[in-house]
MARBA-3410 file (N, C-alpha, C, O; in Angstrom, 1 decimal):
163
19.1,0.6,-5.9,18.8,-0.6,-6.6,17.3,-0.9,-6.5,16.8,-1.5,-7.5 ~ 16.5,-0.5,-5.6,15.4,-0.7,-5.0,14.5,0.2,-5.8,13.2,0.0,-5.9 ~ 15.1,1.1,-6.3,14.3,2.3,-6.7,14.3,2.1,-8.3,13.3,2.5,-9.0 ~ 15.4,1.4,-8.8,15.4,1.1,-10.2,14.4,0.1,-10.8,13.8,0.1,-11.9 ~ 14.4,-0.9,-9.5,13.4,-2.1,-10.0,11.9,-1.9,-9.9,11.0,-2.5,-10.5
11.7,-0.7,-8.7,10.3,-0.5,-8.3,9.6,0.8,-10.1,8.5,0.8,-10.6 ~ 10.8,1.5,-10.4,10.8,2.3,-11.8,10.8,1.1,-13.0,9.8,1.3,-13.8 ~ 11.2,0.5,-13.1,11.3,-0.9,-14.5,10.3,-1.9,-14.4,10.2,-2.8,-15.3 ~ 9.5,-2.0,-13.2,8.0,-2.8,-13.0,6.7,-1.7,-13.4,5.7,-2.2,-13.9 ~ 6.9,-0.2,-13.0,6.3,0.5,-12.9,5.6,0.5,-14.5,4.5,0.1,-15.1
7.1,1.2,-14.8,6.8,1.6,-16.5,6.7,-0.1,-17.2,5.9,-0.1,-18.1 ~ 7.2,-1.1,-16.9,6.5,-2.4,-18.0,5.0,-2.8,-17.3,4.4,-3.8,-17.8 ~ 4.6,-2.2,-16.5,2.6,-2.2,-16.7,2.3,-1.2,-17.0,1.1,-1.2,-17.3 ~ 2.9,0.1,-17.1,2.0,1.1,-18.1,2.5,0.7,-19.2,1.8,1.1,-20.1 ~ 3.4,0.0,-19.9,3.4,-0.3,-21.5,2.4,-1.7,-21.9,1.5,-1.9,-22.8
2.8,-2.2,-20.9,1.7,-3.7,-21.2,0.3,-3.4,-21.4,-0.4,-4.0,-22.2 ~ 0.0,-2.2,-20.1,-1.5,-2.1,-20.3,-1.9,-1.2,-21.8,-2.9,-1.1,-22.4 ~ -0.5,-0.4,-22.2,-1.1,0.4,-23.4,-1.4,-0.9,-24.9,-2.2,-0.9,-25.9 ~ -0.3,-1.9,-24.5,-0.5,-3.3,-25.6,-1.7,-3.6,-25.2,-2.6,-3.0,-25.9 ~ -2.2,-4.5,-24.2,-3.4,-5.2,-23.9,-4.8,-3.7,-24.1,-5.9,-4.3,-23.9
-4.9,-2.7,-24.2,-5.8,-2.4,-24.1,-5.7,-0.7,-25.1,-5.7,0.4,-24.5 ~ -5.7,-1.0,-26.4,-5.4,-0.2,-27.5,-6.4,0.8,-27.5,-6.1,1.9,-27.9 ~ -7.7,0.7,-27.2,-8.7,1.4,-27.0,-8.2,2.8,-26.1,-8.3,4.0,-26.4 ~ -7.6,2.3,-24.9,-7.3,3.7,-23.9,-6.4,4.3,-24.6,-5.9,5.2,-24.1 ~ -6.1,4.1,-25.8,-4.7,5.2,-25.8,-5.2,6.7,-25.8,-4.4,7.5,-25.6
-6.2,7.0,-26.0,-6.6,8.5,-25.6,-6.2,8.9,-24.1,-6.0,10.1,-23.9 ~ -6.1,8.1,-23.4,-5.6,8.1,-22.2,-4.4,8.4,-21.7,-3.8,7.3,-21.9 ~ -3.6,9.3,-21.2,-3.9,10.2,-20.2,-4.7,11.5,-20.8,-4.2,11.8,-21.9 ~ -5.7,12.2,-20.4,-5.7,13.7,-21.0,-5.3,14.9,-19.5,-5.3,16.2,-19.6 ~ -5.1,14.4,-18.7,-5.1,15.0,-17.8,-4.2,14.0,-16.4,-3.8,12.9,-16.3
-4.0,15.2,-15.5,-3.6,14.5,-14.7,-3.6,13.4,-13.9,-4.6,13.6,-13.3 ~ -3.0,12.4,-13.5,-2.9,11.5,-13.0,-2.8,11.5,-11.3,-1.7,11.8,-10.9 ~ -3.6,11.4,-10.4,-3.5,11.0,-9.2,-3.3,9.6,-8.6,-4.0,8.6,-8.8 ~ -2.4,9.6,-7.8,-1.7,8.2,-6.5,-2.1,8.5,-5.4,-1.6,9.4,-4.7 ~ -3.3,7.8,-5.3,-3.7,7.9,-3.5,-2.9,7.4,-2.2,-3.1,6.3,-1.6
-2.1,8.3,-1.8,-1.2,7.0,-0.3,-2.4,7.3,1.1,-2.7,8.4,1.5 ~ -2.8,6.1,1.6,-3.6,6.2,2.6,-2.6,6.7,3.9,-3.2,6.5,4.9 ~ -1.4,7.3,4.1,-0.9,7.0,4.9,0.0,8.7,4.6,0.3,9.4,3.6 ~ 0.4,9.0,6.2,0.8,10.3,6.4,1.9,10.9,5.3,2.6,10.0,4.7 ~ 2.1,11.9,5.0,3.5,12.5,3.6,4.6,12.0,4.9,4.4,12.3,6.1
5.6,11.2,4.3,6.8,10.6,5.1,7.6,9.9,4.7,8.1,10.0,3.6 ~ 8.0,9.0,5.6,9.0,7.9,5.6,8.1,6.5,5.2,8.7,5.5,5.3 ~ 7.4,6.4,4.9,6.6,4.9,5.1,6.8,4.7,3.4,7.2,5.6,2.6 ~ 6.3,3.1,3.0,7.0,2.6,1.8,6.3,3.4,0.6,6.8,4.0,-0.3 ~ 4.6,3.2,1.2,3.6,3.6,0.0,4.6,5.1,-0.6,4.9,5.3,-1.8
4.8,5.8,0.2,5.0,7.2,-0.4,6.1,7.1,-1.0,6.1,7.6,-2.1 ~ 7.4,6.4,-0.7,8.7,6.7,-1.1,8.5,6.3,-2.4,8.3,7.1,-3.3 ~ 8.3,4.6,-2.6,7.3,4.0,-3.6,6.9,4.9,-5.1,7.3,5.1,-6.3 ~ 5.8,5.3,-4.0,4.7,6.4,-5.2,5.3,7.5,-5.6,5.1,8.0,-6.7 ~ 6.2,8.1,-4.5,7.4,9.2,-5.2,8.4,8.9,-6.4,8.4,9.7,-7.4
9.2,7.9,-6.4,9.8,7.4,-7.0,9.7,7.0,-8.5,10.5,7.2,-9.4 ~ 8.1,6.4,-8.4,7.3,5.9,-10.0,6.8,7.6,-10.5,7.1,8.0,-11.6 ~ 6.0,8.3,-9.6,5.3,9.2,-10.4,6.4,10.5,-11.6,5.9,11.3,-12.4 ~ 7.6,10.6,-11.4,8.4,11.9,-12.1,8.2,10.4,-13.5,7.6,10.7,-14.6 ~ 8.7,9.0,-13.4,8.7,8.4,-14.3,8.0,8.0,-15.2,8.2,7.8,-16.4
6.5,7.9,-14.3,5.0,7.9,-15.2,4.7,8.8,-15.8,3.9,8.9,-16.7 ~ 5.2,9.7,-15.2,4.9,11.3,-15.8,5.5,11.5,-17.2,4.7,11.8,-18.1 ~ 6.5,11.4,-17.4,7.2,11.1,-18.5,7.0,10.4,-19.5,7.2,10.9,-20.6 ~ 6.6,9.0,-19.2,6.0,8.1,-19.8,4.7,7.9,-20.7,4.3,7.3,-21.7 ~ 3.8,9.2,-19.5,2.6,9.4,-19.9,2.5,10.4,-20.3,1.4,10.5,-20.7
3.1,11.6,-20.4,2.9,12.6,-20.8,2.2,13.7,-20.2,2.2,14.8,-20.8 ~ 1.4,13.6,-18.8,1.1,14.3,-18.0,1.5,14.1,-16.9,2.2,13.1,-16.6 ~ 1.0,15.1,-16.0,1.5,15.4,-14.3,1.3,13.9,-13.7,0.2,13.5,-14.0 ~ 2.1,13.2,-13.1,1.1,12.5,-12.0,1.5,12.6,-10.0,2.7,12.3,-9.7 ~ 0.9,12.8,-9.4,0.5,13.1,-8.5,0.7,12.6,-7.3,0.7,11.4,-7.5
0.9,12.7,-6.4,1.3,11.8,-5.2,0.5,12.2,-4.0,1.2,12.5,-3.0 ~ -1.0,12.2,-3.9,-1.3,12.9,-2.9,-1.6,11.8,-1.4,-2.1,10.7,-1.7 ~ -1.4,12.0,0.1,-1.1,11.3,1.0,-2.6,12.2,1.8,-2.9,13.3,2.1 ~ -3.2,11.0,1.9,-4.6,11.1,2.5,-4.7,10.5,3.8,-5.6,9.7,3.8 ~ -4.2,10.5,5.0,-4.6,9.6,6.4,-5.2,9.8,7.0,-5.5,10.9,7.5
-5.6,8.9,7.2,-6.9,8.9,8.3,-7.6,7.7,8.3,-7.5,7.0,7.3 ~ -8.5,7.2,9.5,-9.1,6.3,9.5,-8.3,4.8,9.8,-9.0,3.9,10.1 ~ -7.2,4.6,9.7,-6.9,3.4,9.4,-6.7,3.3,7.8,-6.7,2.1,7.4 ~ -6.6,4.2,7.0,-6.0,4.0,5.9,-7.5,4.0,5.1,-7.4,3.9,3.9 ~ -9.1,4.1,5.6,-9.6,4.1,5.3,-10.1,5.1,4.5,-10.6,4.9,3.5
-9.9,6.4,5.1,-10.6,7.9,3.9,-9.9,7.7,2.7,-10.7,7.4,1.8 ~ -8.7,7.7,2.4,-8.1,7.7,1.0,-8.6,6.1,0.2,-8.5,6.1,-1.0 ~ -9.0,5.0,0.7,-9.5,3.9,-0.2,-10.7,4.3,-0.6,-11.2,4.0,-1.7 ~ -11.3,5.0,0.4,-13.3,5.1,0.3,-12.9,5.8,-0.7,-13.5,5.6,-1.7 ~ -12.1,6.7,-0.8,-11.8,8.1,-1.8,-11.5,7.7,-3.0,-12.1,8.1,-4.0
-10.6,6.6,-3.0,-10.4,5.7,-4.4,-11.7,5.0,-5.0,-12.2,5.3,-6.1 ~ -12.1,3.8,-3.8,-13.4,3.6,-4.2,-14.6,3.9,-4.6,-15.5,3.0,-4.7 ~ -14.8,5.5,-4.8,-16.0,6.1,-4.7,-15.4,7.2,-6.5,-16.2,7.8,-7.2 ~ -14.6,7.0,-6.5,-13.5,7.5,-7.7,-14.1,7.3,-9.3,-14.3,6.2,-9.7 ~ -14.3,8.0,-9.8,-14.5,7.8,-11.2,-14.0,6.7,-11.9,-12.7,6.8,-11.9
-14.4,5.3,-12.6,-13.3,4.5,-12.8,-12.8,4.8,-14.3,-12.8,3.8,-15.0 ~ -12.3,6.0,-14.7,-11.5,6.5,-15.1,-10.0,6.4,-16.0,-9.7,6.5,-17.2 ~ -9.0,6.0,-14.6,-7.8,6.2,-14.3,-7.2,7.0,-13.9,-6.0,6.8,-13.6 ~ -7.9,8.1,-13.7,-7.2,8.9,-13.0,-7.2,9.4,-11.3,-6.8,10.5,-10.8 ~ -7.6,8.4,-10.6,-7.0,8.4,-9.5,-6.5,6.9,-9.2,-7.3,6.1,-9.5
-5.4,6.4,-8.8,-5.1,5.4,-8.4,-4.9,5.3,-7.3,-5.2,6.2,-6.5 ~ -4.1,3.8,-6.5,-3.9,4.0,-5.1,-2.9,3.1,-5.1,-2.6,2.1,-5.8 ~ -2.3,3.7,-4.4,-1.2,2.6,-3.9,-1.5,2.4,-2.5,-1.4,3.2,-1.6 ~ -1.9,1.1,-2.5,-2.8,0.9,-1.2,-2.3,-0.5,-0.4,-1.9,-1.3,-1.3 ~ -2.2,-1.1,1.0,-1.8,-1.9,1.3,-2.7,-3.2,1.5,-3.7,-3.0,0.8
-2.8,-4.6,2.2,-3.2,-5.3,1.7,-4.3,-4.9,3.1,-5.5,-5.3,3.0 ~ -4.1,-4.4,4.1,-5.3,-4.0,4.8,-6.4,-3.3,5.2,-7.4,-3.4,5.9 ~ -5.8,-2.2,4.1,-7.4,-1.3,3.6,-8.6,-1.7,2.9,-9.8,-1.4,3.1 ~ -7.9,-2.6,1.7,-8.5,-3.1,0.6,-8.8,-4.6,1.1,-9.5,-5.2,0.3 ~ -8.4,-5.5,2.3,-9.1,-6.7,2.6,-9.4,-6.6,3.8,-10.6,-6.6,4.1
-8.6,-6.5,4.6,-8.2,-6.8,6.2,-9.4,-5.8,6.8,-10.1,-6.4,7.6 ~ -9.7,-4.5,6.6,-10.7,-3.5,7.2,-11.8,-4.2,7.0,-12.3,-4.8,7.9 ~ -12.4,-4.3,5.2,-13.4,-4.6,4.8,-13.9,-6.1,5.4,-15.1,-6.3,5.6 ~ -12.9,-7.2,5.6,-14.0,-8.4,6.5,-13.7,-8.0,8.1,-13.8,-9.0,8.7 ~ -13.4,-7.3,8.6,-13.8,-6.9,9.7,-15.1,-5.8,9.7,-15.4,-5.3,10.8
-15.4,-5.6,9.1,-17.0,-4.3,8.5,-16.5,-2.9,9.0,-17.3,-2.1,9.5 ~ -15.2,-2.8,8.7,-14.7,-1.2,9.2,-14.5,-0.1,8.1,-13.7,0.8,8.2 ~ -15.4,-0.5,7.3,-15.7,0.6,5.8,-16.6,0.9,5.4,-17.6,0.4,5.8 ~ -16.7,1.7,4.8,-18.2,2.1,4.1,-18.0,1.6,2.4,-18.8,2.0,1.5 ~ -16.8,0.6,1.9,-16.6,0.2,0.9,-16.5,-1.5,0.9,-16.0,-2.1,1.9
-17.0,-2.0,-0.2,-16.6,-3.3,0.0,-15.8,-4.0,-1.0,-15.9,-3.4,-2.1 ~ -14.9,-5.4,-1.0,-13.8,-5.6,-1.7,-14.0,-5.8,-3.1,-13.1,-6.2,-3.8 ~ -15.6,-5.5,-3.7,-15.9,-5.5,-5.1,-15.8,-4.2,-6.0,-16.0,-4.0,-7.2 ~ -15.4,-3.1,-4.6,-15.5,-1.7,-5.0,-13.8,-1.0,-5.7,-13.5,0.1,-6.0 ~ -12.7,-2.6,-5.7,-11.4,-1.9,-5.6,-11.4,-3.0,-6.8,-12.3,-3.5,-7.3
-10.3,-3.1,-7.0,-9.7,-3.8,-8.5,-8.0,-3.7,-8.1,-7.4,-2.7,-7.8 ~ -7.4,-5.0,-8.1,-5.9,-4.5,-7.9,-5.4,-4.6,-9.2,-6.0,-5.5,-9.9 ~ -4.4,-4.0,-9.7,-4.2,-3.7,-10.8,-2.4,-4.5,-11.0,-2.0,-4.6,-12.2 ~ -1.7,-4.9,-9.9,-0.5,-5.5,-10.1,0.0,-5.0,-8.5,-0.2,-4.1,-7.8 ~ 0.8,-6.2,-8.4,2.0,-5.7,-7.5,3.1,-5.1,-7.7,4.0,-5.5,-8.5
3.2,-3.9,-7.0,4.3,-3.3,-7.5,5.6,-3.1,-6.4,6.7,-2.5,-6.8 ~ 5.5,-3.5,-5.4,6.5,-4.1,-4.3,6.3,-5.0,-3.2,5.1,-4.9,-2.6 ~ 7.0,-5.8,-2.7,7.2,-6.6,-1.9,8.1,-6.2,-0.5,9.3,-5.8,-0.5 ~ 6.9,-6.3,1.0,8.2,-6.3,1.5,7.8,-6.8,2.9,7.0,-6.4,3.7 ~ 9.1,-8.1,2.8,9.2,-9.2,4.1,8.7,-7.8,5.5,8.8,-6.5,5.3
8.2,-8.7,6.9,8.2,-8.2,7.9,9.0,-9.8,8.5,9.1,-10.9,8.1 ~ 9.5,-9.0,10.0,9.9,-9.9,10.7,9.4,-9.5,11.5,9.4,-8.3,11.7 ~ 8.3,-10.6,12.7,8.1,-10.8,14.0,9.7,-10.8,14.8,10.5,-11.7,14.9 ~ 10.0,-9.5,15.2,11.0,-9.5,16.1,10.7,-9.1,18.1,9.7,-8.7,18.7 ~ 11.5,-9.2,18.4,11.9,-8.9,19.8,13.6,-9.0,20.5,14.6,-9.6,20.0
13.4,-8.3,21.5,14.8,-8.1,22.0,15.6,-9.8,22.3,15.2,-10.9,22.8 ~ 16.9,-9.4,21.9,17.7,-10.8,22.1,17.6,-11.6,23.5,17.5,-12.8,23.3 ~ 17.5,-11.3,24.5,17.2,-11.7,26.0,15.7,-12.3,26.3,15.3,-13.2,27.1 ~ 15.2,-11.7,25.7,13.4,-12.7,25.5,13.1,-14.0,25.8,13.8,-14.8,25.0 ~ 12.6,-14.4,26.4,12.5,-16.1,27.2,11.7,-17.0,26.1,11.2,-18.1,26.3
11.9,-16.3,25.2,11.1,-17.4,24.1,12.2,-17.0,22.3,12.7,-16.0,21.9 ~ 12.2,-18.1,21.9,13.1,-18.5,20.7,12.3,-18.8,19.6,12.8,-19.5,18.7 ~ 10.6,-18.2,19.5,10.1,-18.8,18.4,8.7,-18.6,18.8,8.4,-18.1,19.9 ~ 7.7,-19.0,17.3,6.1,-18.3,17.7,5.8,-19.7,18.6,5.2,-19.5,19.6 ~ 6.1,-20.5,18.5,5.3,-21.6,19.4,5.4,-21.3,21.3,4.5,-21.0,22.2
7.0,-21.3,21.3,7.3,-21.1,22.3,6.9,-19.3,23.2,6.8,-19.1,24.5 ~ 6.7,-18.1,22.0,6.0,-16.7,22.6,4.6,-17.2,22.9,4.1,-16.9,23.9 ~ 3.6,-18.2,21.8,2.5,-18.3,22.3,2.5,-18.7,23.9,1.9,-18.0,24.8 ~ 3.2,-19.9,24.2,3.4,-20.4,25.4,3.8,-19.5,26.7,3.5,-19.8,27.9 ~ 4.3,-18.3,26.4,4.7,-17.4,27.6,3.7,-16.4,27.4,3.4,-15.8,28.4
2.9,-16.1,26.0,2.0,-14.9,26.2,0.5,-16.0,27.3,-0.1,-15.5,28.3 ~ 0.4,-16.6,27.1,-0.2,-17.7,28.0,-0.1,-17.6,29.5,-1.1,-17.8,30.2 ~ 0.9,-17.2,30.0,1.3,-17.3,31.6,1.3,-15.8,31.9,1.3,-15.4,33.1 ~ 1.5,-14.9,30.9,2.0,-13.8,31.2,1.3,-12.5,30.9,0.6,-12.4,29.9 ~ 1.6,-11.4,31.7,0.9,-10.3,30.7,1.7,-9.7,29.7,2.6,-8.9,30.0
1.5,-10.3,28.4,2.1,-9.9,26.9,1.4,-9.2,26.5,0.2,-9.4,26.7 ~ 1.9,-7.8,25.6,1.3,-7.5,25.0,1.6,-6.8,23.7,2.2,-5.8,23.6 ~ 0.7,-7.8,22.3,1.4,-7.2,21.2,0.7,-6.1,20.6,-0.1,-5.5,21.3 ~ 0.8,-5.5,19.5,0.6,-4.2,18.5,1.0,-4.4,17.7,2.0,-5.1,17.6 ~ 0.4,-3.6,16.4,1.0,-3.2,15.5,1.1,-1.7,15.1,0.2,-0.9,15.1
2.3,-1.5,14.7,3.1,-0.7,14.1,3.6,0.2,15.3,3.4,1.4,15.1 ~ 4.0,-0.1,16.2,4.5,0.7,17.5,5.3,-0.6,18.2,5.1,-1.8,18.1 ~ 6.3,0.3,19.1,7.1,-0.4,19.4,6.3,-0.9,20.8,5.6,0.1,21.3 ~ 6.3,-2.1,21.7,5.8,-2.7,22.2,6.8,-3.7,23.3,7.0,-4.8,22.8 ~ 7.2,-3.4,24.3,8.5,-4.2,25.0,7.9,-5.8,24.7,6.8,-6.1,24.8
8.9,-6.7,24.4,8.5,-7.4,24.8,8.3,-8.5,25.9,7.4,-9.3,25.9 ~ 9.8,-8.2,27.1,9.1,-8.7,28.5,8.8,-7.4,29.4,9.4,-6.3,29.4 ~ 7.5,-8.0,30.4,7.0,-6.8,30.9,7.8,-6.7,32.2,7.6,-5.7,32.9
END
């Protein structure tokens, strides 16, 4: 179901953009590249960008591409976008931390005038979780024990939460 809706958003912004912008229809002549900042896997960007590209392909009449660039913090494949012919033919399916979250911390050699987002093309909730036994029931109350205690959080790794 997930895969249908993320295919039927895909293809109604490549049809919209072919309405709103009649000039590109020379566009595609070649192939199409999807930058994923993030390793060939299980993570969303790729399944995502796997999913749309046999469809865009179709759509558009040429190959498009799914190439998985990591490194940096997600930053080689944005610089790579951002440094990109502005073209169309490389794109990114990129998260909201390469393209904002790096760049006001000054951890780029790109800045947020150098990207353009072009649409959302999925959504997806995170939950602040931890184990059911945890002495706190809520962010007020973890603030209050990371306070007294040695806590310690991370992201995207699993991280006990009492020590």
């Amino acid at each position: 179901m997930l895969k249908k809706g993320v295919l039927a958003i895909a293809i109604l912004v490549l049809t919209l953009g072919f309405i709103a912008f009649p000039a590109a229809a020379e566009w595609p002549r070649k192939p199409v590249k999807i930058m994923i900042p993030w390793p060939a896997g299980n993570d969303p960007s790729t399944m995502v960008a796997t999913a749309m590209a046999p469809h865009m392909s179709n759509e558009l009449g040429v190959p498009v591409k799914v190439v998985n660039k990591p490194g940096g913090g997600a930053v080689l494949a944005t610089n790579e976008l951002a440094k990109s012919r502005p073209d169309g033919y490389t794109l990114g399916l990129i998260s909201i931390g390469p393209m904002i979250t790096q760049v006001i911390r000054g951890k780029t050699p790109y800045k947020n005038q150098d990207l353009r987002p072009l649409g959302l093309i999925w959504s997806s909730p995170f939950t602040l979780a931890c184990r059911a036994d945890a002495p706190f029931n809520n962010l007020k109350e973890l603030s209050e024990y990371g306070k007294n205690h040695n806590l310690r959080l991370a992201h995207w790794v699993w991280v006990q939460c009492r020590p």
